[in-house]
C-alpha positions as a printed Julia matrix, in Angstrom:
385×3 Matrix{Float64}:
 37.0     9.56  114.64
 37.07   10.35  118.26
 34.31   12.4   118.36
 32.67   12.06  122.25
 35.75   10.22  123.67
 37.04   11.48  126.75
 41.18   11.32  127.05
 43.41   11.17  129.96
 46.75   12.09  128.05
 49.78   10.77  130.99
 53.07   12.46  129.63
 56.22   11.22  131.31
 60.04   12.75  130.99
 61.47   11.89  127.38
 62.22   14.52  124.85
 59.48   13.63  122.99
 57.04   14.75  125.22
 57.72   18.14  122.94
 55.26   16.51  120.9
 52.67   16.68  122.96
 51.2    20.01  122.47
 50.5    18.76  118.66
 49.3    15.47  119.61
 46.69   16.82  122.01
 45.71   19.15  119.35
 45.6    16.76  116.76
 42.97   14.11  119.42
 41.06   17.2   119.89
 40.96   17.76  116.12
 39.69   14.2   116.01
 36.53   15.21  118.24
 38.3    13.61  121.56
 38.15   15.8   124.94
 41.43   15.97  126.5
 42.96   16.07  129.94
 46.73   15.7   130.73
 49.26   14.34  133.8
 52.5    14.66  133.64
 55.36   13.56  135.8
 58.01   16.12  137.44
 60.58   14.95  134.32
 57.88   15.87  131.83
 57.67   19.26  133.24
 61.0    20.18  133.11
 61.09   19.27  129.33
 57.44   21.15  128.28
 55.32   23.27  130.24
 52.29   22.69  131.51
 50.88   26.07  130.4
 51.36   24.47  127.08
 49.95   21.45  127.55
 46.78   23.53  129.32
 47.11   25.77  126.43
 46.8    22.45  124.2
 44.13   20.4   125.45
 42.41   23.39  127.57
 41.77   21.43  130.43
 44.05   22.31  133.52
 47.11   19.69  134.37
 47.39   17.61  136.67
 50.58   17.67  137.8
 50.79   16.09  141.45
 48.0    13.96  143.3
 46.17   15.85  146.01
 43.46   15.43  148.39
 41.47   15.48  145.14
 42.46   12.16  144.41
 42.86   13.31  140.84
 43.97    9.89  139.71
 40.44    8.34  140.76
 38.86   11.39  139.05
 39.97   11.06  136.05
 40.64    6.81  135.67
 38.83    5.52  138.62
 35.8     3.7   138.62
 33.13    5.77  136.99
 35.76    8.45  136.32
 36.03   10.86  133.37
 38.42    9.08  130.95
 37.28    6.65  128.25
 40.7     5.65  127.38
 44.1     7.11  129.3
 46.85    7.42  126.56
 50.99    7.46  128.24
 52.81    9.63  125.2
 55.35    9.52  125.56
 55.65    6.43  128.2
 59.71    6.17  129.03
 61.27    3.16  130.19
 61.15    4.37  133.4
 57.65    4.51  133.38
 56.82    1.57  131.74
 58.41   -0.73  133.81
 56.68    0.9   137.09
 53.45    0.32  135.59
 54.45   -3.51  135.17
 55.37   -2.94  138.46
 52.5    -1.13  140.19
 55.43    1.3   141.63
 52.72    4.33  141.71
 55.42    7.43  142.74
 54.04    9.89  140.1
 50.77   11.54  138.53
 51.02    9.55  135.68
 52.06    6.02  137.08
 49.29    6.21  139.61
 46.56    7.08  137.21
 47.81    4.13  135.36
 47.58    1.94  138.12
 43.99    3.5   139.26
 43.02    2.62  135.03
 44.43   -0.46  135.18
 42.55   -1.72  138.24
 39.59    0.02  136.77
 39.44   -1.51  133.43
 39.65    2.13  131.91
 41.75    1.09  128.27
 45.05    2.48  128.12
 47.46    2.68  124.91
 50.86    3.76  125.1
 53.14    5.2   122.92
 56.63    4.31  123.97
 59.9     6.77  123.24
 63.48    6.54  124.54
 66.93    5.16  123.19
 67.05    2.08  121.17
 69.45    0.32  123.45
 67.23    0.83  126.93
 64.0    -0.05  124.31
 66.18   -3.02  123.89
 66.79   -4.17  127.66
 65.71   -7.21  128.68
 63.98   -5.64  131.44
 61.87   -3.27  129.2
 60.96   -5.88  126.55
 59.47   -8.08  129.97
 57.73   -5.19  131.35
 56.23   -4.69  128.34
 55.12   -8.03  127.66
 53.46   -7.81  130.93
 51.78   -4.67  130.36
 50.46   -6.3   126.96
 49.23   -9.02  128.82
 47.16   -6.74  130.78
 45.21   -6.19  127.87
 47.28   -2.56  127.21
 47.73   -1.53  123.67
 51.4    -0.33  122.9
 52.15    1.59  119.75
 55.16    0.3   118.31
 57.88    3.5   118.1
 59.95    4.08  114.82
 63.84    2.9   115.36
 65.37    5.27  113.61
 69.13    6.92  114.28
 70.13    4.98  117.65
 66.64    6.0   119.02
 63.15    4.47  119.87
 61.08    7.59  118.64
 57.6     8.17  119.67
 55.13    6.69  116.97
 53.2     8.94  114.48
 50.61   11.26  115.45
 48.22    9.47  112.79
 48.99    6.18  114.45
 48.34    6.7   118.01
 45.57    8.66  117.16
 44.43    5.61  115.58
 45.39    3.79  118.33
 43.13    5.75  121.0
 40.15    5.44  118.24
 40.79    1.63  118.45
 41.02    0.83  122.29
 38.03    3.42  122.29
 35.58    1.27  119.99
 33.08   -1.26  120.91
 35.62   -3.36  118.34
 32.64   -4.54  116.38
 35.34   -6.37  113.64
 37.64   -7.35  117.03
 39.05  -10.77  115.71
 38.48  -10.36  112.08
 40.87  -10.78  109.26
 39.71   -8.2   106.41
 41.63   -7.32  103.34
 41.52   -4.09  101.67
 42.31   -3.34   98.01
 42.66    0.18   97.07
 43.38    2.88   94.8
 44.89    2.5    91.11
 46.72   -0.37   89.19
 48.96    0.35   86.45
 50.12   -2.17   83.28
 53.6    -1.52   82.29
 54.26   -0.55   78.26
 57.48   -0.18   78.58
 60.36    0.59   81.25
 59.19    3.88   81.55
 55.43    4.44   80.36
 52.0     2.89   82.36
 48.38    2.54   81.73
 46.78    3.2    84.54
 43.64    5.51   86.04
 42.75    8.55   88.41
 42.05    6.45   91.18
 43.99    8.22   94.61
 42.83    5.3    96.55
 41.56    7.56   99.42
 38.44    5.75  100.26
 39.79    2.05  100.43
 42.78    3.19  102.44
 39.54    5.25  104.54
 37.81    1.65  105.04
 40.94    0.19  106.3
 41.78    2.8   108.91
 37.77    2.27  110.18
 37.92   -1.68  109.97
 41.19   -1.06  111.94
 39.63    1.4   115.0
 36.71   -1.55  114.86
 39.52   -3.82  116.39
 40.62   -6.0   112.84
 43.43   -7.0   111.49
 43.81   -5.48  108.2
 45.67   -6.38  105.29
 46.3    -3.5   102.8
 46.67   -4.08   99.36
 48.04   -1.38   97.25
 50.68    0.22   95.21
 51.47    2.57   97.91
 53.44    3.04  101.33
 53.54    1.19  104.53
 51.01    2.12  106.9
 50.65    2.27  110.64
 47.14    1.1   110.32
 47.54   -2.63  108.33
 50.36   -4.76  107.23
 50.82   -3.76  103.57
 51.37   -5.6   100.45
 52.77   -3.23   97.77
 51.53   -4.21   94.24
 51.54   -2.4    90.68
 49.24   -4.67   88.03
 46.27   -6.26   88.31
 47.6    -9.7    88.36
 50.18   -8.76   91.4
 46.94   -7.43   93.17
 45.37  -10.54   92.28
 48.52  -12.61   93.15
 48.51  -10.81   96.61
 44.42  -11.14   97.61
 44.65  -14.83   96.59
 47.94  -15.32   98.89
 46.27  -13.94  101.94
 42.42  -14.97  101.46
 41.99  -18.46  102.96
 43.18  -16.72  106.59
 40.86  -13.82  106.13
 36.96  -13.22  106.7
 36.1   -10.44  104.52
 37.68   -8.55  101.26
 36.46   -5.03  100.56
 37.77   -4.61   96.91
 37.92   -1.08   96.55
 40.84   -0.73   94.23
 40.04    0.74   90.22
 42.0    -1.97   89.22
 42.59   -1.71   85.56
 40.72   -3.94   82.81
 43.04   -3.97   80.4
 46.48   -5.16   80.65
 49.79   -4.99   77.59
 52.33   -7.01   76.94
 55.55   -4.63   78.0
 58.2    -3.93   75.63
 61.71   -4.66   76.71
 62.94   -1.18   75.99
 61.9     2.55   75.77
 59.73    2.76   73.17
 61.31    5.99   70.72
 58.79    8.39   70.7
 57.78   10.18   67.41
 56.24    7.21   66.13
 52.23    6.07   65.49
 52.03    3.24   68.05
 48.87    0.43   68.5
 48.72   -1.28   71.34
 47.15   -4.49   71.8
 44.92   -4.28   74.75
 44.14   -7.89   76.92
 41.67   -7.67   79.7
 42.7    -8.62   82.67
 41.03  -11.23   85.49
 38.28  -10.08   87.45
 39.75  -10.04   90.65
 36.06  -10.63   93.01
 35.22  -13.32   90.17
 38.5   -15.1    90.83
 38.56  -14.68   94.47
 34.93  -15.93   94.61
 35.9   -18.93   92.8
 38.77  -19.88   94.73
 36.55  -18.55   98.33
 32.88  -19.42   98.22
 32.81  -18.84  101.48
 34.66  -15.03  101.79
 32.41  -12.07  102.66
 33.36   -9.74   99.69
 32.61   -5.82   98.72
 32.67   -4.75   95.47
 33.2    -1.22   93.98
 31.51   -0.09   90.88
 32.33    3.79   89.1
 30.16    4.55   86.38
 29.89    7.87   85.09
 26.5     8.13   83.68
 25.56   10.08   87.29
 22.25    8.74   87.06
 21.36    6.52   90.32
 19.35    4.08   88.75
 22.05    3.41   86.25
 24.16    3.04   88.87
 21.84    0.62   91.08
 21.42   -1.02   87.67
 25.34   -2.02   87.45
 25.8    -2.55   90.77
 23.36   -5.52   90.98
 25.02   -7.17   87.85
 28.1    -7.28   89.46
 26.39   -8.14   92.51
 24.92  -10.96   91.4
 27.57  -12.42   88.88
 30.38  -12.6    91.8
 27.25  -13.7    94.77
 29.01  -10.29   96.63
 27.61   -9.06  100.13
 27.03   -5.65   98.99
 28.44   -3.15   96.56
 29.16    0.32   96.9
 28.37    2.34   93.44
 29.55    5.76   93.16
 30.21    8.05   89.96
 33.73    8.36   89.21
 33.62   12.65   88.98
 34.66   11.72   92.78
 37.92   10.03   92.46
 40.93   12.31   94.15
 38.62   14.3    96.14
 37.81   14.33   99.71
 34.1    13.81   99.8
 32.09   11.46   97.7
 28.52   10.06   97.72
 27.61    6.34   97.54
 25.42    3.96   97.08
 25.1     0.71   99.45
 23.19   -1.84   97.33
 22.12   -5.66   98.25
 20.08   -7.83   97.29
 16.81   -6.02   98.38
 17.96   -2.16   99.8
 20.08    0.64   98.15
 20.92    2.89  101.19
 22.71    6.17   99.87
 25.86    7.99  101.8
 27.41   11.2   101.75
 30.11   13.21  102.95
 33.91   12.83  103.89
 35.77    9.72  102.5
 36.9     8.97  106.35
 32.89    9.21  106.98
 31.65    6.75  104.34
 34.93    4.11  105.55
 33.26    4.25  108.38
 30.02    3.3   107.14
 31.86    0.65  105.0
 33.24   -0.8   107.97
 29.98   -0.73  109.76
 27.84   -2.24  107.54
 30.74   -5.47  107.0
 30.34   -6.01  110.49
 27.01   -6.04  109.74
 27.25   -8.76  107.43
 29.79  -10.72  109.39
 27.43  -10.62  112.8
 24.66  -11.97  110.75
């Protein structure tokens, strides 16, 4: 994800700068190189061995006739994105305030005037996240153009976000931003038809890839809507569904303000009608089976206009088979492209695909974060042209 991206990591004096040893680990686990500043408070909370240890770069730690700041975040200068985690209220409001009277204040300054991106990953107690002061030093900041990761409130406290979502939050300010003003809605993984209070139909979808495509439309600078029956995420606002017609329900809601749906949910074809209670087991039971919408041929309907990705499993694992299906649905919901794959792939990590379009079938392998990314490429594609 951040494979060839250069980061200035500025870690100021809250307690969460314990995290940083992980969080440089994890960027550099992400491909990123990594070089650190920290401020006098930060130091006396971790050490910079550790931090050196972490990101094996040395720390800066004061400003010297090396002008470290321009070095790293000047014009020209190493960094391809400076990230402040944590960034305490004490430092955010001397940013706002170009008061440059440590390492990591004056590199942000030095990035600031240099156009270098910077996120920043706020952490301190919910009542000084809270002062007025703060919240207009931060609106500043944002108006600057800086990205701020939103912390978690949680027990009094303003914690420092998730590693996962300033990661994501680096990748982001890092990309060319391909998708940057784009609304693009995600379905993914399974959807499950109630038979009774207890018992579901459902499939073995884990919904890895489409939550994978909304992570890369996300570091490609959209805003993503995530449809699933799953858990919030740092990457997209979330709408939680179970059935297919909730999932339905939710795309239609949400379509006429977006530019592009990537349907990569398994959602289910066949629906029941629930039964009120438990059904007692021990019993031979028939149930009734009633397909359910076609959620690209509704949304098609209702959007002639919406770019739209469809998914299609087989599990013949023949490619021509494959291509074969793909086109059908293809051309009976007028889609942008689909992406075929055989369904011996759902829960794992890697899977190979099949882009196919009108004229092309282009095939992709390897990770399920890789082909998002290729996903996400090829719908900005479609949306540039």
């Amino acid at each position: 994800m951040l494979a060839g991206t250069n980061v200035a990591l500025g870690v100021s004096g809250s307690i969460a700068a314990v995290k940083t040893v992980e969080l440089a680990h994890e960027l550099r686990r992400q491909g990123a190189a990594v070089r650190a500043v920290m401020t006098d408070a930060a130091r006396g909370i971790v050490h910079p061995w550790a931090v050196e240890f972490a990101t094996d770069n040395p720390v800066v730690t004061e400003i010297t006739g090396s002008v470290e700041h321009v070095e790293l975040c000047g014009y020209d200068g190493w960094a391809d994105v400076l990230l402040l985690a944590p960034a305490t209220a004490n430092t955010v409001g001397k940013v706002a305030a170009a008061v440059d009277d440590t390492p990591v204040t004056t590199t942000a300054t030095t990035a600031l005037g240099s156009d270098v991106p910077i996120v920043v990953a706020p952490a301190m107690h919910e009542p000084m996240y809270d002062h007025p002061g703060v919240l207009e030093a931060i609106e500043t900041v944002e108006a600057w153009g800086v990205d701020f990761i939103d912390p978690r409130i949680e027990e009094g406290k303003a914690k420092i976000a998730s590693e996962e979502a300033i990661v994501l939050g680096v990748a982001r300010a890092a990309s060319d931003q391909p998708l940057a003003g784009r609304h693009v809605v995600v379905t993914s993984g399974a959807t499950s038809e109630s038979i009774d209070p207890i018992r579901v139909l459902t499939n073995r979808s884990s919904g890895r890839t489409g939550r994978e495509v909304a992570k890369a439309c996300y570091v490609r600078g959209a805003d993503v809507t995530l449809v699933h029956d799953g858990e919030t995420v740092p990457y997209a606002d979330v709408h939680r569904v179970e059935s297919a017609a909730e999932m339905l329900d939710a795309v239609q809601a949400v379509a006429d303000g977006a530019d592009a749906l990537v349907s990569a949910a398994a959602i289910g074809d066949y629906t029941v009608e629930t039964a009120d209670e438990k059904i007692r087991s021990g019993q031979t039971l028939t149930l009734e089976l009633e397909p359910t919408p076609k959620l690209i041929d509704s949304v098609r309907e209702a959007h002639p206009g919406l770019a739209i990705v469809g998914f299609k499993a087989e599990t013949s694992g023949d490619d021509d088979a494959m291509v074969g299906k793909a086109r059908e649905t293809l051309d009976r919901a007028d889609l942008d492209f689909v992406v075929a794959n055989d369904a011996s792939v759902m829960g794992e990590s890697r899977t190979r695909v099949l882009f196919v379009d009108e004229t092309d079938v282009t095939a992709h392998e390897g990770d399920k974060a890789a082909i998002g990314g290729h996903i996400a490429d090829e719908l900005a594609s479609v949306l540039e042209g």
